[in-house]
BALOLO-74918 format. One record per atom (N, C-alpha, C, CB): x, y, z; atom name. Coordinates in pm, 1 decimal. Atoms other than C-alpha are relative to their C-alpha. Glycine has a CB too. Layout:
px|py|pz|atom
X|Y|Z|CA
...
This chain:
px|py|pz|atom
35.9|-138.0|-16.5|N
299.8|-319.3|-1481.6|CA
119.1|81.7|50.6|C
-117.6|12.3|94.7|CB
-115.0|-91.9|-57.1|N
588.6|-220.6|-1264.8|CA
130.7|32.2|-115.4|C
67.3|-86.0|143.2|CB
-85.3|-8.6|90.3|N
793.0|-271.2|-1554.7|CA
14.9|160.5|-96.0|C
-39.4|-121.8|-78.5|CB
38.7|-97.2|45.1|N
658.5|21.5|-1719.4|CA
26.0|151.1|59.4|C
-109.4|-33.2|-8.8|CB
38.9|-146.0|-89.3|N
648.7|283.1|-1444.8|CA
161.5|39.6|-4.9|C
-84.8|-21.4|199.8|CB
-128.6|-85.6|-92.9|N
968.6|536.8|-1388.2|CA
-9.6|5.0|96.1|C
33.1|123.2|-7.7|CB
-13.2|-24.6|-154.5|N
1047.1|540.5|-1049.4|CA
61.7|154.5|11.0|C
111.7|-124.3|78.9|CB
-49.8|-135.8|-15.5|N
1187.3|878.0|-1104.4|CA
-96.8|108.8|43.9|C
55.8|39.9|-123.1|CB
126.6|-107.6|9.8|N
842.3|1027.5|-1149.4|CA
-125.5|-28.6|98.5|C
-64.1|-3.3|-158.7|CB
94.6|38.0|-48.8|N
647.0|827.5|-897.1|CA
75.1|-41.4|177.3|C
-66.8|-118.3|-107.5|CB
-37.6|6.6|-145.2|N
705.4|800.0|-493.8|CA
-97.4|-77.5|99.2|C
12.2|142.3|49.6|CB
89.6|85.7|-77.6|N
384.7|615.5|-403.8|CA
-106.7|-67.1|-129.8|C
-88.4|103.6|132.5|CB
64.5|90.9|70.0|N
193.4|335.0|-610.1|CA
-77.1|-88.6|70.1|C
78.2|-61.6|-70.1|CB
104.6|80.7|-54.8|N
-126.7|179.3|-504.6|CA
-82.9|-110.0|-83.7|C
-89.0|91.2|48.2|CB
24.1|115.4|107.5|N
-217.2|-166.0|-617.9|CA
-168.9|-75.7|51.8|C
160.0|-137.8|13.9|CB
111.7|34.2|-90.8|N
-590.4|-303.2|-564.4|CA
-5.6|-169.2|-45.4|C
-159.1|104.6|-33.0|CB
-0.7|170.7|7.5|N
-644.4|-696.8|-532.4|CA
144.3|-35.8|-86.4|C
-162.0|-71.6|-100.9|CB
-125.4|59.7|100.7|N
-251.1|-751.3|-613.3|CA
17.6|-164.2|31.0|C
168.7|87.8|39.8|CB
-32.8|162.1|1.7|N
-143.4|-1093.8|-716.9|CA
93.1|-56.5|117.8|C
80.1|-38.1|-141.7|CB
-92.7|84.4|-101.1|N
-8.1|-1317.7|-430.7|CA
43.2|-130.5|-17.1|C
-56.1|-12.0|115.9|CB
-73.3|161.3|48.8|N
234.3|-1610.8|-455.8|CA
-45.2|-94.3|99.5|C
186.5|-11.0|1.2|CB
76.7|107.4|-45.6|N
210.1|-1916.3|-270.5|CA
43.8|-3.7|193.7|C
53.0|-157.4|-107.8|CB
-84.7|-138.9|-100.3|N
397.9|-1693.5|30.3|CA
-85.7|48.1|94.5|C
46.1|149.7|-87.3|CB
70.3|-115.6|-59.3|N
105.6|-1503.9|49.2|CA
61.7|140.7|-31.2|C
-3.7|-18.8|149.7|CB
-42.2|-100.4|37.5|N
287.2|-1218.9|-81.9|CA
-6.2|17.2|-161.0|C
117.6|6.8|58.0|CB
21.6|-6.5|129.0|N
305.7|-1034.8|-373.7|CA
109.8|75.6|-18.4|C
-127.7|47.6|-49.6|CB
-155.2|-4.3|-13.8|N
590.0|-908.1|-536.2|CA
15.5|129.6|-84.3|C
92.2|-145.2|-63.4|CB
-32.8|-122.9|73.0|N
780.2|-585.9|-674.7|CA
132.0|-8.2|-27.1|C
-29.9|125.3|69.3|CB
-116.1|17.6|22.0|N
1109.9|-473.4|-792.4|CA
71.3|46.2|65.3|C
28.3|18.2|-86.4|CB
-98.8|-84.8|-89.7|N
1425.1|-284.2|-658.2|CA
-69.0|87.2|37.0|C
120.8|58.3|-53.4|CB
0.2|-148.3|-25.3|N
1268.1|14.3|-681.2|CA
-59.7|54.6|128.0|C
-70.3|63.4|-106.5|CB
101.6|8.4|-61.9|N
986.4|-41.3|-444.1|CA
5.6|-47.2|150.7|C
-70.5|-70.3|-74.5|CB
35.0|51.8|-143.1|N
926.4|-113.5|-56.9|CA
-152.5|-37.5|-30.3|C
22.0|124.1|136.0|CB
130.5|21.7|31.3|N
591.8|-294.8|-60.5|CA
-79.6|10.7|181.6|C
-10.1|-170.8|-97.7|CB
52.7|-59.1|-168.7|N
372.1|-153.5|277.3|CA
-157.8|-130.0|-23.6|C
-64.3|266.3|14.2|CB
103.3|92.3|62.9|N
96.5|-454.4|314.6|CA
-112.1|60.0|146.5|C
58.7|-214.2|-18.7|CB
122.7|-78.0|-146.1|N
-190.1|-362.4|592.0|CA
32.9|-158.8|86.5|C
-262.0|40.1|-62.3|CB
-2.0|89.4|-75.1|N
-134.0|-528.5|903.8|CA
-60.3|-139.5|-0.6|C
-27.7|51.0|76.0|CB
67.7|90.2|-44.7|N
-377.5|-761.6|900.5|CA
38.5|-128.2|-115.3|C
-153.3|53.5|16.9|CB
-95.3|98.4|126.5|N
-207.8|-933.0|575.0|CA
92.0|-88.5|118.8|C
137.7|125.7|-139.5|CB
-117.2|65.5|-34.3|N
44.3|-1081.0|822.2|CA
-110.4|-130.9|126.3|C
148.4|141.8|82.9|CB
112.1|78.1|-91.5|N
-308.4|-1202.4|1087.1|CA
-135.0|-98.3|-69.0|C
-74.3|125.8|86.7|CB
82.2|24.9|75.2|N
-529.5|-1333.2|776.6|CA
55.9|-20.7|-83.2|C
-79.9|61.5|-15.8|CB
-62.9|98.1|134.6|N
-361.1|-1540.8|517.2|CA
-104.1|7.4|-150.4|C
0.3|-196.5|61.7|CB
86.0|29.2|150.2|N
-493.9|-1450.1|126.2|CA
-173.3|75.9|14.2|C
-19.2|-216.4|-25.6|CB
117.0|-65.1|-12.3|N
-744.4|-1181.9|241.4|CA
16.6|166.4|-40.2|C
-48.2|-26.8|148.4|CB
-23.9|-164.7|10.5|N
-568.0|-857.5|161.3|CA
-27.5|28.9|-126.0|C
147.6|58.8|31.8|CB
-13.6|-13.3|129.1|N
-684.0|-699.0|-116.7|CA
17.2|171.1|-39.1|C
-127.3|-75.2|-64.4|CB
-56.9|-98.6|5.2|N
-488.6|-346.9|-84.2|CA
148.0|1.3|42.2|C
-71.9|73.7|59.0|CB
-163.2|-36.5|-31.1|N
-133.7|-251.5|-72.8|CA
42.2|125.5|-89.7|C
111.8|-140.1|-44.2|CB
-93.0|-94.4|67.8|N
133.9|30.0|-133.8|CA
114.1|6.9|3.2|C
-13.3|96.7|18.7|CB
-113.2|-38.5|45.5|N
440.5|77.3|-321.6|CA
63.0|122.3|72.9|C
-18.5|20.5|-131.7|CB
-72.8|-141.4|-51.5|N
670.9|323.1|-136.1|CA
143.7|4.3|-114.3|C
59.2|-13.7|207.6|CB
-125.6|-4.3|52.0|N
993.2|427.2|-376.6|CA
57.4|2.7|129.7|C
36.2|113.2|-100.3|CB
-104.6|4.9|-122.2|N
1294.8|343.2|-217.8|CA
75.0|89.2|6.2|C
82.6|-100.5|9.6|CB
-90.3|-100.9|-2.2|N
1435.8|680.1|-361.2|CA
-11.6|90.5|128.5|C
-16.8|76.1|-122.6|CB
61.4|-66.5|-53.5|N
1246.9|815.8|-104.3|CA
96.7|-23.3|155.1|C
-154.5|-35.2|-24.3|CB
-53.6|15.3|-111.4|N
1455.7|857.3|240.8|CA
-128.5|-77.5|83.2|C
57.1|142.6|54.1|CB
87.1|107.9|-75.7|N
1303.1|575.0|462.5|CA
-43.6|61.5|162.3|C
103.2|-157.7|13.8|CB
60.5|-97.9|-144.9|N
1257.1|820.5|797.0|CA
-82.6|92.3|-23.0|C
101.5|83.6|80.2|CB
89.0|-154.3|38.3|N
1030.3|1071.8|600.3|CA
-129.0|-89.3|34.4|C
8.2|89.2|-202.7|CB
180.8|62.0|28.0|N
731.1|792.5|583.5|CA
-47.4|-104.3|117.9|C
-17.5|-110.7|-172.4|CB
55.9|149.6|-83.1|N
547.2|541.6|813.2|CA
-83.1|-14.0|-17.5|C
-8.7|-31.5|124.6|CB
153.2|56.6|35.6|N
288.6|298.7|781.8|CA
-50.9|11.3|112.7|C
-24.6|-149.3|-54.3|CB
111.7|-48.7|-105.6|N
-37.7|370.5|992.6|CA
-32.5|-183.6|-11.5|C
-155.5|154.4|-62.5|CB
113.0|108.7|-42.8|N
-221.3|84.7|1128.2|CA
-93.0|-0.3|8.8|C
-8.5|-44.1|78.2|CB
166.4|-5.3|-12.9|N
-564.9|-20.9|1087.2|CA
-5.9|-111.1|14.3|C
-100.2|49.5|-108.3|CB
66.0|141.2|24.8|N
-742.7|-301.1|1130.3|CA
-87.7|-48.0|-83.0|C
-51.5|-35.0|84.4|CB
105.8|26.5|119.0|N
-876.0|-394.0|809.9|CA
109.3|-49.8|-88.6|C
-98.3|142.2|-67.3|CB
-92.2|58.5|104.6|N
-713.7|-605.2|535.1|CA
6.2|85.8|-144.8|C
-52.5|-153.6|-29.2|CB
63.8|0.6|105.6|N
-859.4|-429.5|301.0|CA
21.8|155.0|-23.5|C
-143.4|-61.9|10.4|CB
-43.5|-162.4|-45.3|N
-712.4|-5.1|421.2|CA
120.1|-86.5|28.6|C
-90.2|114.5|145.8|CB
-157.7|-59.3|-29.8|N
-333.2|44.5|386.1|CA
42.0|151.1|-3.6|C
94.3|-58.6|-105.4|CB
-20.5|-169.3|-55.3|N
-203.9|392.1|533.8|CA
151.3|54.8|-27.1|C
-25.8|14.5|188.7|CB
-114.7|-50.5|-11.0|N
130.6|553.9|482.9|CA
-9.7|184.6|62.7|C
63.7|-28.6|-153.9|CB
-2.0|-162.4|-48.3|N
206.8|920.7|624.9|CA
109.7|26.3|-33.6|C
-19.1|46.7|149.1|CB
-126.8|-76.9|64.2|N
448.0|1095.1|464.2|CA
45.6|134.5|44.5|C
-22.8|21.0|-139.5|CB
-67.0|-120.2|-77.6|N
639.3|1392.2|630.7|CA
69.1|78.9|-129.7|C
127.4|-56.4|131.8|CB
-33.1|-105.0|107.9|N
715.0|1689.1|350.7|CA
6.3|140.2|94.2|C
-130.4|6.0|-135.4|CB
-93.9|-122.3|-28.4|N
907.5|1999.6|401.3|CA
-152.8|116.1|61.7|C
111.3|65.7|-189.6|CB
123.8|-34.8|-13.7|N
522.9|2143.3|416.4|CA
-80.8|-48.6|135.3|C
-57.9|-45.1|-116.7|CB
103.7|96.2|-94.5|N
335.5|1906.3|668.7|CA
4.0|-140.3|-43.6|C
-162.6|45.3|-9.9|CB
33.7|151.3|-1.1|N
238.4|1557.4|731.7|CA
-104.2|-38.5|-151.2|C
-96.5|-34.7|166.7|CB
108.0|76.8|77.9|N
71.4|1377.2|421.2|CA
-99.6|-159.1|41.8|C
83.5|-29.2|-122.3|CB
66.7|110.7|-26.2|N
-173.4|1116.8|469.1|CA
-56.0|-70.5|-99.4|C
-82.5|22.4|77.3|CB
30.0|75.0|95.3|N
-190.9|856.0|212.4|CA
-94.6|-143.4|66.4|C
142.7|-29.1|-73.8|CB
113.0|111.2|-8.7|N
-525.7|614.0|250.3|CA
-88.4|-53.0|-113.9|C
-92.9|45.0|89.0|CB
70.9|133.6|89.0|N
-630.5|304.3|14.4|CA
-16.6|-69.0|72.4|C
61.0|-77.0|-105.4|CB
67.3|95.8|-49.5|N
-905.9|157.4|73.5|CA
-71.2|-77.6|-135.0|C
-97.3|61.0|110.4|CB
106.8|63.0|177.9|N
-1079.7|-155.9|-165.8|CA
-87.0|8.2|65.9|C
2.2|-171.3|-99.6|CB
160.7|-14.9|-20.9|N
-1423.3|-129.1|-166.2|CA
-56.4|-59.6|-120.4|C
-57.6|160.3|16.3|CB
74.6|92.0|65.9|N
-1596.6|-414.1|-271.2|CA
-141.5|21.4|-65.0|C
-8.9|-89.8|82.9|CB
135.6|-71.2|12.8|N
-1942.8|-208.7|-343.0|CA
-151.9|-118.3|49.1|C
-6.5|54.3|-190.3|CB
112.1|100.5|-66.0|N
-2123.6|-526.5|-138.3|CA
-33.8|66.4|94.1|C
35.3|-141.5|49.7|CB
60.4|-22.5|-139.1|N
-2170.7|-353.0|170.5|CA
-13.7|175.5|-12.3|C
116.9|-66.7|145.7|CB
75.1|-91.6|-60.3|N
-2369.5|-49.4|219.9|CA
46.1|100.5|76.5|C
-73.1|-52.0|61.6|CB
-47.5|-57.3|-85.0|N
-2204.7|52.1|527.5|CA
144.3|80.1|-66.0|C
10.8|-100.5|109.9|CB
-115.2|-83.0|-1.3|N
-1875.2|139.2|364.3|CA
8.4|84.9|-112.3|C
115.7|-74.2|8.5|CB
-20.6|-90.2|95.5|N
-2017.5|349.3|80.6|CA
-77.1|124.1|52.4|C
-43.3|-52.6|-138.0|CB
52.8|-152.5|-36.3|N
-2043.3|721.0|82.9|CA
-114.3|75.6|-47.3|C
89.8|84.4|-32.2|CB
């Protein structure tokens, strides 16, 4: 997939249940910083959200938020405008509680 994408035209890419090696990680190219949700690093082979940050992107404009959920990854992005708030969440449609 990543193969495909311009990085010219894209600054944030959100991947749902991405493939993980034997690592536990999953993998991208140059272009990409991969942001995994904390709990990826406390729960081995349970994350099933992540985001692509371009690396064109100056690395002091953005930070990842923390949550506690494997399953919500956060970035905040700082623009000439205001703070952006980028939130993916998977939603498995089993539970009740986390639909709107």
């Amino acid at each position: 997939m990543l193969h495909r994408i311009v990085p010219k035209r894209l600054d944030v890419i959100t991947i749902q249940e991405p493939y993980l090696d034997h690592f536990h990680n999953t993998h991208a190219n140059q272009h990409w910083y991969t942001v995994y949700p904390r709990e990826h690093f406390l729960e081995l082979g349970k994350m099933r959200s992540t985001i692509l940050m371009n690396k064109s992107m100056a690395a002091d404009v953005w930070t990842q938020i923390e949550l506690s959920s494997s399953d919500i990854t956060a970035v905040q992005i700082q623009t000439r405008r205001g703070s952006v708030l980028v939130v993916y969440m998977y939603n498995d449609n089993a539970n009740s509680d986390s639909m709107l």
